[in-house]
TILO-392531 format. One line per 10 residues: number of its first residue (from 0); their letters; for each residue x, y, z of N, C-alpha, C. Coordinates in nm, 2 decimals. Last residue first. Example, Ala and Ser with C-alpha at 12.3 -4.5 7.8 and 13.67 -1.06 7.14 Angstrom:
// residues 2
1 = sa = 1.28:-0.22:0.71:1.37:-0.11:0.71:1.29:0.00:0.79  1.32:-0.57:0.78:1.23:-0.45:0.78:1.32:-0.33:0.78 $
//
This chain:
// residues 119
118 = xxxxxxxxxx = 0.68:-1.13:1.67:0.56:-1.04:1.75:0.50:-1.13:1.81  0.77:-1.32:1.52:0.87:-1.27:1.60:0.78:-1.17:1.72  0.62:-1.37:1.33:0.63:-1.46:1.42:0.71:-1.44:1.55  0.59:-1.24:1.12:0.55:-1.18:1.23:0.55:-1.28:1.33  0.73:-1.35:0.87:0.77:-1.25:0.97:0.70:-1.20:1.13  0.58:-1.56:0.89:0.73:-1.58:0.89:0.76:-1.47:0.98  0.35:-1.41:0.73:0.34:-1.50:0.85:0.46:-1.54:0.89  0.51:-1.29:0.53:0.41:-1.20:0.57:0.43:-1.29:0.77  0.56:-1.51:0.38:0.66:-1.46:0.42:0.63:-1.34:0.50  0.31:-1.60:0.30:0.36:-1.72:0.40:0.52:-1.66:0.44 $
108 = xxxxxxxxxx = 0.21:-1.41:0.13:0.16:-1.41:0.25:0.22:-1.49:0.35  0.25:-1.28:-0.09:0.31:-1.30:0.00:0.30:-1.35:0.15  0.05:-1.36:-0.25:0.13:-1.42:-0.27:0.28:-1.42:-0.20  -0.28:-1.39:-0.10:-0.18:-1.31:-0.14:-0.06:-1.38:-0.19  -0.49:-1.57:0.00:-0.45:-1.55:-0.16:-0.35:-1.42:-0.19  -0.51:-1.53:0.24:-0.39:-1.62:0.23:-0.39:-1.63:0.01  -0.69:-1.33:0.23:-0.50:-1.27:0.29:-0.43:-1.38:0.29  -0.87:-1.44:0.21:-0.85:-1.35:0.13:-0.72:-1.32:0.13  -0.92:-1.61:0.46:-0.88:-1.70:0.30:-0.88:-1.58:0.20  -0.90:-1.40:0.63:-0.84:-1.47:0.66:-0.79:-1.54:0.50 $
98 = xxxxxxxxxx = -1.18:-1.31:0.57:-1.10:-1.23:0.58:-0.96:-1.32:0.59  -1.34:-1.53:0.57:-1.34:-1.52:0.49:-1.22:-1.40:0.47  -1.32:-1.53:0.90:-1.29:-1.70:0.81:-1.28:-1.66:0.69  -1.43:-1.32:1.00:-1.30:-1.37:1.01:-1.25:-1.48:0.93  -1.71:-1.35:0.87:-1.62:-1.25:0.83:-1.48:-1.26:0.84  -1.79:-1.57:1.07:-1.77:-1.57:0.90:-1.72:-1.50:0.85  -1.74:-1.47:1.31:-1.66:-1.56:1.26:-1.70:-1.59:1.11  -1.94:-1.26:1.25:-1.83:-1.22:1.27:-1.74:-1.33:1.27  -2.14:-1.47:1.32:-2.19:-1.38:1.15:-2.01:-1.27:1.15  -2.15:-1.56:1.54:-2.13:-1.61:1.41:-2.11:-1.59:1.31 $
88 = xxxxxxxxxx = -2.21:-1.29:1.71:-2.08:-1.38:1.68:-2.03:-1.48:1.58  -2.44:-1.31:1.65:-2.39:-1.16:1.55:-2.22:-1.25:1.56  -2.60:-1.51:1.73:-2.56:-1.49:1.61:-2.50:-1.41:1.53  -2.51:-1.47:2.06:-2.49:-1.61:1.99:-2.49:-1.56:1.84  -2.69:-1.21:2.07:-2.54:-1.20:2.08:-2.46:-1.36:1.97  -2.92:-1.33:2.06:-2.88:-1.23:1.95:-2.73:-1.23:1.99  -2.95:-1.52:2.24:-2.96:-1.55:2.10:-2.91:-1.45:1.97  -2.93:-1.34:2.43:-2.82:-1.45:2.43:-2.81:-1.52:2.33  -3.14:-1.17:2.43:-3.07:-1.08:2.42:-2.91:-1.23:2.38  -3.34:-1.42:2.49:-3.34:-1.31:2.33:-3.23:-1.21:2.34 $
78 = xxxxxxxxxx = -3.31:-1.49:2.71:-3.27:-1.57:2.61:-3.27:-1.49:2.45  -3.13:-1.22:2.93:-3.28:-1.26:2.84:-3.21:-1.38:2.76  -2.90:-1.13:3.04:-3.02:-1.17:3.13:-3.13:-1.24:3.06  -2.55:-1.24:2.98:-2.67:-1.17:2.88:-2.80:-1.27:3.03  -2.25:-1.21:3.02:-2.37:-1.18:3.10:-2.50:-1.13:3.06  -2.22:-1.40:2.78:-2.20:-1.45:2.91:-2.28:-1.35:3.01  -2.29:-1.20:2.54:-2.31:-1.34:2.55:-2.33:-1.41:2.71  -2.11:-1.04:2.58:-2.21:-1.02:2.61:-2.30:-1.12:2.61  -1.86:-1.20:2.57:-1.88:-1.10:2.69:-2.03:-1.08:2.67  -1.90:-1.27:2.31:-1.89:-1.36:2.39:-1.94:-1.33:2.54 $
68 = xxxxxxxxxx = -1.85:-0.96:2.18:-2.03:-1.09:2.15:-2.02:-1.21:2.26  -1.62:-0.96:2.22:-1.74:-0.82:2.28:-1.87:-0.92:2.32  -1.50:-1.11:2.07:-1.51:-1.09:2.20:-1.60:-1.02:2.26  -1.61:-1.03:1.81:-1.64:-1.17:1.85:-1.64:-1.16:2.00  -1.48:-0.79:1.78:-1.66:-0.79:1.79:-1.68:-0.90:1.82  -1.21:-0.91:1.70:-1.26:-0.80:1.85:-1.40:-0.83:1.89  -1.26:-1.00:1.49:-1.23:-1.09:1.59:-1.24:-1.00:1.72  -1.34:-0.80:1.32:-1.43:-0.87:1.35:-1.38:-1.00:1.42  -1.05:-0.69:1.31:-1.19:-0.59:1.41:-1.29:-0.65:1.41  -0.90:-0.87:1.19:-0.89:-0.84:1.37:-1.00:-0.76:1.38 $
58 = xxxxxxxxxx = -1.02:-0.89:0.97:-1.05:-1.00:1.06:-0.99:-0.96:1.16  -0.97:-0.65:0.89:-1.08:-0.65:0.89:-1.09:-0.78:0.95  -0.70:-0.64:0.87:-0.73:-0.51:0.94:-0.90:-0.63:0.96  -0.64:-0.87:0.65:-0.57:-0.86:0.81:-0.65:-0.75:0.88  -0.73:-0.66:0.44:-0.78:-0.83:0.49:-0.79:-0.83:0.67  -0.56:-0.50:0.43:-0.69:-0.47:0.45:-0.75:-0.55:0.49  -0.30:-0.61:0.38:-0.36:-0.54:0.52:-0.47:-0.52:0.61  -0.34:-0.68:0.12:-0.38:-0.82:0.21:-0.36:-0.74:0.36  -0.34:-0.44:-0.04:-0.44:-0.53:-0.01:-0.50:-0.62:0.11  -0.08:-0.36:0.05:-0.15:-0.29:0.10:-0.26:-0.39:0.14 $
48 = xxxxxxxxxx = 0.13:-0.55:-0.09:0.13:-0.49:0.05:0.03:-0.48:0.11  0.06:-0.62:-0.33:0.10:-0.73:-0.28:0.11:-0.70:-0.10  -0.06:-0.39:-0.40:-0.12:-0.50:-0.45:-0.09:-0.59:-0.39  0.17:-0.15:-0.32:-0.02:-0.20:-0.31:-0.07:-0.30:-0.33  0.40:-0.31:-0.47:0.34:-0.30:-0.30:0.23:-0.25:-0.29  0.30:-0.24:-0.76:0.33:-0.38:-0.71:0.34:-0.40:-0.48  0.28:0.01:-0.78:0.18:-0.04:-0.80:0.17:-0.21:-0.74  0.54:0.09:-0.71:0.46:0.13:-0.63:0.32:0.04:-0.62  0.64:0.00:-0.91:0.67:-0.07:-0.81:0.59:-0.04:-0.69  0.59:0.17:-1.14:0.54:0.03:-1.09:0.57:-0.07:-0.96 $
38 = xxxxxxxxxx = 0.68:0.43:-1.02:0.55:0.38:-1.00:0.52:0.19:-1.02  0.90:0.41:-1.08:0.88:0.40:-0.92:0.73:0.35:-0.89  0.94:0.40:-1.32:1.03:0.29:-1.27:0.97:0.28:-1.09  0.88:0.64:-1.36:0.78:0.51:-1.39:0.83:0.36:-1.38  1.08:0.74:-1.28:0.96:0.82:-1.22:0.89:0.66:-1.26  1.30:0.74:-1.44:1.30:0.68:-1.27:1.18:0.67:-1.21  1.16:0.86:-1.65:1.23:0.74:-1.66:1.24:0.67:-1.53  1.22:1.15:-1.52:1.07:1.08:-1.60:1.12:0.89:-1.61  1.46:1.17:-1.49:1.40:1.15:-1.39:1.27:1.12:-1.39  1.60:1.12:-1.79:1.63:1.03:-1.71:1.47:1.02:-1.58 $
28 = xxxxxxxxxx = 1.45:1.34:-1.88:1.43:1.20:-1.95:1.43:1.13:-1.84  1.56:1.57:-1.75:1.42:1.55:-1.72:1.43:1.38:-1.75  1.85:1.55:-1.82:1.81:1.50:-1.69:1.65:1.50:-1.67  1.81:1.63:-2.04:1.84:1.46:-2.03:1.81:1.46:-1.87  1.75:1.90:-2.02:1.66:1.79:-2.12:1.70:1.63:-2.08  1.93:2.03:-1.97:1.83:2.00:-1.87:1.74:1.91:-1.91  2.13:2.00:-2.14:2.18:1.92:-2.04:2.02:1.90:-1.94  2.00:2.10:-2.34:2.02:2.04:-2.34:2.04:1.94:-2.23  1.98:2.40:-2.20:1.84:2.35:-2.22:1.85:2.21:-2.26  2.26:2.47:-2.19:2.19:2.42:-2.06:2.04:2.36:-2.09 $
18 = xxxxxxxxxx = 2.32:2.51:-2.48:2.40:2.35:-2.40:2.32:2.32:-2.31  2.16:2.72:-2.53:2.07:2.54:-2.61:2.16:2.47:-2.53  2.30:2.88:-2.37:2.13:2.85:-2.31:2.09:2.71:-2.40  2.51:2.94:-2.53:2.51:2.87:-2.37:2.33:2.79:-2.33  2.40:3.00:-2.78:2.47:2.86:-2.76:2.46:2.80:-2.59  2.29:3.30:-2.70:2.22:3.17:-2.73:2.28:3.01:-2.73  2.57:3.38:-2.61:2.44:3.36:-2.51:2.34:3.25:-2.51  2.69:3.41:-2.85:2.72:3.29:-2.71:2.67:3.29:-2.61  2.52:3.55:-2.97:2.52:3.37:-3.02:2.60:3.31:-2.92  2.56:3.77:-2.86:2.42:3.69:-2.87:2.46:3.59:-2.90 $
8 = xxxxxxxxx = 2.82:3.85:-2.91:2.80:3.84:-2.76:2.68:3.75:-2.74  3.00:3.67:-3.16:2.92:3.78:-3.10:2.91:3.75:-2.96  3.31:3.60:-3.18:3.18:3.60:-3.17:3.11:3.69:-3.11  3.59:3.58:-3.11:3.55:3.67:-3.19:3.40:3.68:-3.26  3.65:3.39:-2.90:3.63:3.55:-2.88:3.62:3.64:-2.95  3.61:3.15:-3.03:3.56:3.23:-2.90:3.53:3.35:-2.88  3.82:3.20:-3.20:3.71:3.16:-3.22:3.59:3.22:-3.18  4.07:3.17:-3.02:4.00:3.29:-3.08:3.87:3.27:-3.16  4.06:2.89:-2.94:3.99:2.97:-2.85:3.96:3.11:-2.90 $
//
């Protein structure tokens, strides 16, 4: 410990500062380290999460517009306003039929359906 104390005052200044610039240095590593440990996983619930949401989002709002189209469908006064309803309905069951086989190519999707069976 006399060692210590027979040093200058600058070099144990500078020694203290390279231990802490040290010790600050591994903990960047590590938290850079954790950092792209989060992103992939990030990247992996987007893909497996988010995507097939989007799916699911877009066959309920063109299964809403189906209802709307039926409703209007039933009290429609004209054959031309009952033919147009009749087609926009269609053209929204295609959307639901194709929104649907997009969100079953997820790979989570039959633990997706599992779960919501409780709602």
């Amino acid at each position: 410990m006399r060692w210590i104390k027979n040093m200058r005052t600058s070099v144990k200044l500078i020694t203290s500062f390279l231990i802490v610039s040290v010790i600050l240095g591994f903990v960047g590593l590590y938290g850079i380290s954790n950092l792209n440990k989060m992103n992939s996983s990030l990247s992996g619930m987007y893909d497996n999460g988010l995507i097939p949401v989007k799916s699911a989002l877009t066959a309920q709002v063109s299964y809403t517009r189906m209802r709307v189209n039926i409703r209007a469908a039933y009290i429609a006064d004209t054959k031309e306003s009952l033919d147009n309803s009749i087609a926009t309905y269609q053209s929204e069951a295609k959307i639901v039929e194709s929104s649907i086989a997009e969100f079953r190519k997820n790979k989570n999707e039959r633990g997706v359906i599992k779960n919501s069976r409780a709602f």
